[in-house]
C-alpha positions in Angstrom: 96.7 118.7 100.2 99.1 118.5 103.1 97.2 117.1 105.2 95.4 114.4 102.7 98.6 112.8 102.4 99.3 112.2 105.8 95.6 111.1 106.4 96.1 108.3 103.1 100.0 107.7 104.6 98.6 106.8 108.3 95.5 104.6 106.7 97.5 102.8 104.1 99.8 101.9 107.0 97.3 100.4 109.1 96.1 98.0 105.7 99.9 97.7 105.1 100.5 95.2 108.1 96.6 94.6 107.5 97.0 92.7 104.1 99.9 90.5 105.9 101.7 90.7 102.4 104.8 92.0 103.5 106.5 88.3 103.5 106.2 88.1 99.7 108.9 91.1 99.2 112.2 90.2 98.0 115.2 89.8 100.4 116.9 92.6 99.4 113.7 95.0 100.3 113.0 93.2 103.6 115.0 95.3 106.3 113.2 98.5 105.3 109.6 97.2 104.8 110.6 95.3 108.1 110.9 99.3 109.6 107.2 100.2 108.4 105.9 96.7 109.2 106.6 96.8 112.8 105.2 100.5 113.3 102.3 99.3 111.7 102.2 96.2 114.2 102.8 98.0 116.9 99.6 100.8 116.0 97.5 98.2 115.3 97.4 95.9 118.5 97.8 99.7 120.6 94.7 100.3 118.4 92.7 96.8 119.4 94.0 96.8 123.3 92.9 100.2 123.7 89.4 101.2 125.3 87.4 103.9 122.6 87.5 106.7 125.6 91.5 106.2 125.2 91.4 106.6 121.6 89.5 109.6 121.8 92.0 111.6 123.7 94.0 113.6 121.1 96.7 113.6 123.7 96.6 109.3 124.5 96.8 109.5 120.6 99.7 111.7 120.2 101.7 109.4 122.9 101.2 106.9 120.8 102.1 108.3 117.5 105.6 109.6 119.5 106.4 106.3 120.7 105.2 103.8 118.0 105.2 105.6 114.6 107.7 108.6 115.1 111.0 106.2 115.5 110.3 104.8 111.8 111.1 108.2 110.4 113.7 110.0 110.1 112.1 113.8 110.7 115.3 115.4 110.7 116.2 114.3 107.1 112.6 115.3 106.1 113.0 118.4 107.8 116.0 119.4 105.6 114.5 118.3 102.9 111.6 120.4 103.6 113.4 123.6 103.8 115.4 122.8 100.7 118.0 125.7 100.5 116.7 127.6 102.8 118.2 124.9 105.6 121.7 125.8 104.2 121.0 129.4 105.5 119.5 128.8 108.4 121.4 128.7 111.8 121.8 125.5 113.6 119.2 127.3 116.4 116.8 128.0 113.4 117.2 124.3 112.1 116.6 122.9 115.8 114.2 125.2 116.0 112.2 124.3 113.0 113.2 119.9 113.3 111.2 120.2 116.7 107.9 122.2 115.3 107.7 120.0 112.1 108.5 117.1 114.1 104.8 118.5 116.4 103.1 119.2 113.2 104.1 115.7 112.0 102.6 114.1 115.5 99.6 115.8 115.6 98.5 115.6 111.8 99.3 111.5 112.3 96.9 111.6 115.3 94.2 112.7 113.4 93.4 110.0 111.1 95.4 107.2 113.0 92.0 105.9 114.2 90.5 106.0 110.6 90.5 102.7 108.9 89.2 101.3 105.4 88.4 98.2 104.2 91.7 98.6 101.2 94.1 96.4 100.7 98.0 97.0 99.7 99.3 95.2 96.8 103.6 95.1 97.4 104.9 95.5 93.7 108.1 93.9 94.3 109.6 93.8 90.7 109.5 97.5 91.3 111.1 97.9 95.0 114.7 99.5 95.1 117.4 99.3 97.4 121.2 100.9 96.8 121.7 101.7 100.0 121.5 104.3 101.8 118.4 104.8 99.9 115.7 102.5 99.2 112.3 102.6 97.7 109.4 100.3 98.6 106.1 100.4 95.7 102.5 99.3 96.8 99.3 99.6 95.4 96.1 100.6 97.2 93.2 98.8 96.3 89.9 100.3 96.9 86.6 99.2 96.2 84.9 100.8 93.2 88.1 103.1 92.7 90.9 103.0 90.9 93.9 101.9 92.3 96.0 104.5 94.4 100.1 104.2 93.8 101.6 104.8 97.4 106.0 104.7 97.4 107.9 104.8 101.0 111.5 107.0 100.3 113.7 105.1 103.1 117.3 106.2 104.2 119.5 104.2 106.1 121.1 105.7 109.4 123.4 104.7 111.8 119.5 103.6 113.6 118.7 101.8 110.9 116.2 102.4 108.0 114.1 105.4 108.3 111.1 107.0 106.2 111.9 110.1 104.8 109.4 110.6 102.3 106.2 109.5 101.1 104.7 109.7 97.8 100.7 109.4 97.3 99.8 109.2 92.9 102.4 111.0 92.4 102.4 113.5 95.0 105.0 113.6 97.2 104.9 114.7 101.3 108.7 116.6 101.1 108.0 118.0 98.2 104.3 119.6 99.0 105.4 120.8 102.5 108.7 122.1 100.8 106.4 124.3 98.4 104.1 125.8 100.8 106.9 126.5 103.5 109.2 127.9 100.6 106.2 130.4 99.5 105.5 131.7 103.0 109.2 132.1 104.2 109.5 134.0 100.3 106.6 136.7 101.7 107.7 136.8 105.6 111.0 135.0 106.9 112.5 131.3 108.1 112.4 132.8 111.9 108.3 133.7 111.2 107.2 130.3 109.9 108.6 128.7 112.7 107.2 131.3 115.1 104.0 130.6 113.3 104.2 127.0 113.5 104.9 127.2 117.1 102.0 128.6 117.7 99.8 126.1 115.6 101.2 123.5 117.7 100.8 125.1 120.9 97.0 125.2 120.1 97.1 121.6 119.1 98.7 121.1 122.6 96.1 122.6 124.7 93.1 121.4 122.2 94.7 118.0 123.3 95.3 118.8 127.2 91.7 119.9 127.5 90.4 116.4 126.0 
C-alpha cells in the first residue's frame, strides 16, 4: 500500500507541472504549489535531457531524486510524524538514526516509478486549497481515462527553508499515516532500535542493487 502511494505521489507529480495548471491557483496557495511546481520542473526537463541508459541506472535515478525532489520535503517532520509517540521516546541518536533510513527508503521508493508516466491530467480545486500558515493544504484531482477521478491532497509546512511537503494523501489514504501504522505494529512486536536496524539493511541492499547497475 506503501509503496502504491509513493508510485501515484511521483506520477501525479510529473502530470502536476504536466497539465501547466498551477497559474490558475489563488494567491494565497501560490508559494507552496510554487515548492511542488519547481520539483516537478526540475524532474521533468532532468527526465527529457537525459539519455534512456542514464535513466536506467537506479543509482543516476537516486541522484536525482536527492537533488531535485528531496529538498521539497520536509523528511524530518514526516519522520516524526511517522513514529508518532514512539519519537517522543526515542533518543536523539535513535531519531537521527531513523530521519537518515526513512529519508533512504523515501529516495529509493521515489526512484522507482520516477520514470513512469501516464497520460492523466491534475485538476487544482482551488475553492478547496488552505493556507494558515505554517500549514497549508493544496487539493487536485487526477483525471484518468476510463476511471474515476483520484483525489490527491499535498500537507505543506512552512520552515525557516520555506514550504515543505510533509504529507501526502491519495483517496483518502494518507503516506504518514500508513507508514506510521506499519512501523508502529513492528516496533509493538520487536523494538524502535530493530526497525531501524532492519531498515538499514533494506537500504543497504537497495544501495548495492543500485552500485551494481
Amino acid at each position: 500500500m506503501i509503496e502504491r502511494i509513493l508510485k501515484l505521489f511521483a506520477m501525479t507529480c510529473l502530470m502536476l507541472f504536466a497539465t501547466g495548471q498551477a497559474a490558475s491557483a489563488d494567491t494565497g496557495a501560490q508559494a507552496p504549489l510554487k515548492v511542488v511546481q519547481t520539483a516537478v520542473d526540475q524532474t521533468l526537463q532532468a527526465l527529457h535531457t537525459h539519455t534512456k541508459a542514464q535513466l536506467s541506472s537506479p543509482k543516476y535515478v537516486n541522484q536525482m531524486v536527492s537533488s531535485i525532489i528531496l529538498p521539497a520535503v520536509d523528511v524530518e517532520a514526516s519522520a516524526r510524524l511517522v513514529l508518532g509517540r514512539y519519537w517522543r521516546t526515542a533518543t536523539p541518536a535513535q531519531r537521527s538514526a531513523f530521519v537518515e533510513q526513512f529519508k533512504l527508503l523515501l529516495i529509493h521508493t521515489y526512484a522507482k516509478s520516477l520514470t513512469e508516466y501516464t497520460d492523466s491530467k491534475v485538476r487544482f480545486l482551488t475553492n478547496r486549497d488552505t493556507v494558515n500558515a505554517p500549514f497549508a493544504t493544496i487539493y487536485t484531482q487526477v483525471q484518468r481515462s476510463s476511471q474515476q477521478p483520484l483525489a490527491v491532497d499535498y500537507s505543506l509546512i512552512k520552515t525557516e527553508a520555506g514550504w515543505k511537503v510533509y504529507d501526502i494523501t491519495i483517496s483518502g489514504l494518507s503516506l504518514v499515516t500508513n507508514y506510521r501504522t506499519t512501523f508502529s505494529q513492528e516496533i509493538a512486536q520487536t523494538s524502535l532500535e530493530a526497525l531501524i536496524k532492519r531498515l538499514a539493511k533494506q537500504n543497504e541492499a537497495n544501495n548495492q542493487g543500485s552500485a551494481s547497475s
